[in-house]
C-alpha positions, 0 to 999 in steps of 0.5 A, a space after each residue: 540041575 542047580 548052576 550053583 550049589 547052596 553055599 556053606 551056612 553062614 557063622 553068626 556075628 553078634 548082630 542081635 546081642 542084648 536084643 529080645 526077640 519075637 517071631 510068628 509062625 516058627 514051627 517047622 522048617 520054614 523061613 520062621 523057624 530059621 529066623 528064629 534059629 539066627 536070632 538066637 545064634 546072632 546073641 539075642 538074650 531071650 527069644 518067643 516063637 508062636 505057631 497054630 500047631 501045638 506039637 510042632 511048636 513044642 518040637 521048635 521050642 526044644 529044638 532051638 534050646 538044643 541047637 543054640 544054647 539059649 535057655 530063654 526060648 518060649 512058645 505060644 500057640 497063637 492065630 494071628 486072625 484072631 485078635 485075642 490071640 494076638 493080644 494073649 501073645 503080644 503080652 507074652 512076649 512082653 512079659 517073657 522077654 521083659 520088653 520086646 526089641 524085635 517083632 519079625 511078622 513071618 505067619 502066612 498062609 498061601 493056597 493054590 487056586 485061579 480067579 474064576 475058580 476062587 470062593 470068598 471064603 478062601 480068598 479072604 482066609 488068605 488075606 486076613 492071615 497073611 496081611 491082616 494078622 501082619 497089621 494086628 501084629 502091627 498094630 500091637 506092637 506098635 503100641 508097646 514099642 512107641 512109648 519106649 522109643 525103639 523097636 524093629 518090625 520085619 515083615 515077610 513079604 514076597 516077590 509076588 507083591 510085584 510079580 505075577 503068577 498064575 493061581 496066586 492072585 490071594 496072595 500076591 494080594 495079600 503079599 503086595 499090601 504087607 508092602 504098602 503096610 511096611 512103608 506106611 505103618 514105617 512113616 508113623 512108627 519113624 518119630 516114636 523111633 521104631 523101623 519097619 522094614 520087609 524082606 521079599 523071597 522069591 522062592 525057598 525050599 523048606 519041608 513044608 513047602 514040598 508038601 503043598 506044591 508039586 515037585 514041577 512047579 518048584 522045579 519050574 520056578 527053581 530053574 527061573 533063579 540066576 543060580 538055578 535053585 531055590 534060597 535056603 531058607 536060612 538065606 532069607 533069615 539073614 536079610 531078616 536078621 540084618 534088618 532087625 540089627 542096628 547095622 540097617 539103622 538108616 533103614 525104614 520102610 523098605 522092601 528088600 528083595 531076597 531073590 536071585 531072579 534076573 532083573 
């Protein structure tokens, strides 16, 4: 039983009024969609979502015109292990938005499997989708953000990065290098005037999330939170978004922890 209840949803400020925004993996009810959701709530002018499910992309497309007003929602299927696909979003997004202000690098992909068990195929599906996509993102990014001379990247990272768990070597793996990507690609990016920072959740409970775990291990890893319950996603997209504002101007390389869990 939760010790504290979630708290009521929090009303939006203006912290990206003016800003364009791009966010990766935004289908479904996850972290992304919420991210994109705050965005558009928090005043951004225009707003591209990309997925690798066509439906639900297009239900997350409608859905945020619906629940936010902003007319100026696109989506685009992209696989962000591939890299001609994030080359095809990439300039979407560009053209779309009329110049891209905020990346936030959300896509992932997590398994369930113990060293001695694990294929080569599946431990390298998780990295290339979960940190190498975050570089290809990155990377293309980067290369319109420099000569403008502004730009913010958010990266999701994880606890897992720093802490160990049982079958989650790939992507606490895969979760520790989007880390050391953030803090090196941040020190690079810092003169062309561009931050890079990354959030860290510890555990959000969301729709999909149900489906590919048990209902003990999320209780399990649930009852290990100071308030004895798992972040609302859109809690983890409001460090998102405070970090693509210019309210963390002085920020960059960082890595900020998004967990309840005791010290």
């Amino acid at each position: 039983m939760a010790l504290k209840p979630a708290p009521d949803y929090v009303p939006a400020h203006g912290l990206l009024r003016g800003k364009s925004v791009l966010v990766t993996a935004a289908a479904g009810a996850g972290i992304g969609f919420a991210a994109a959701k705050r965005c558009a709530e928090e005043g951004c002018r225009a707003l591209v979502v990309s997925d690798v499910h066509e439906r639900r992309l297009a239900e997350a497309v409608a859905a945020l015109q619906r629940e936010t007003g902003l007319a100026q929602v696109h989506g685009l299927l992209c696989d962000v292990s591939k890299e001609e696909q994030v080359q095809a979003l990439m300039a979407f997004a560009e053209d779309r938005l009329g110049g891209t202000d905020v990346l936030i690098n959300n896509a992932g992909l997590g398994t369930a499997k113990r060293v001695v068990d694990m294929p080569d195929d599946e431990w390298h599906k998780v990295i290339d989708v979960t940190l190498t996509g975050t570089f290809r993102m990155t990377r293309a990014a980067l290369r319109v953000m420099q000569p403008r001379g502004r730009g913010v990247i958010v990266n999701n990272a994880s606890v897992l990065g720093w802490r160990a768990q049982t079958e989650q070597a790939h992507y606490a793996a895969a979760k520790a290098g989007v880390m050391a990507l953030t803090r090196c690609a941040a020190l690079e990016a810092a003169e062309f005037g561009v931050r890079i920072n990354a959030v860290a959740p510890s555990i959000a409970i969301h729709a999909f999330l149900k489906k590919s775990a048990s209902e003990e291990l999320l209780d399990s890893l649930a009852a290990r939170e100071a308030f004895g319950r798992g972040a609302e996603p859109w809690e983890v997209a409001n460090v998102m978004v405070f970090l693509a504002s210019d309210y963390s101007s002085y920020m960059t390389g960082e890595v900020v922890s998004v967990s309840s869990q005791r010290a």
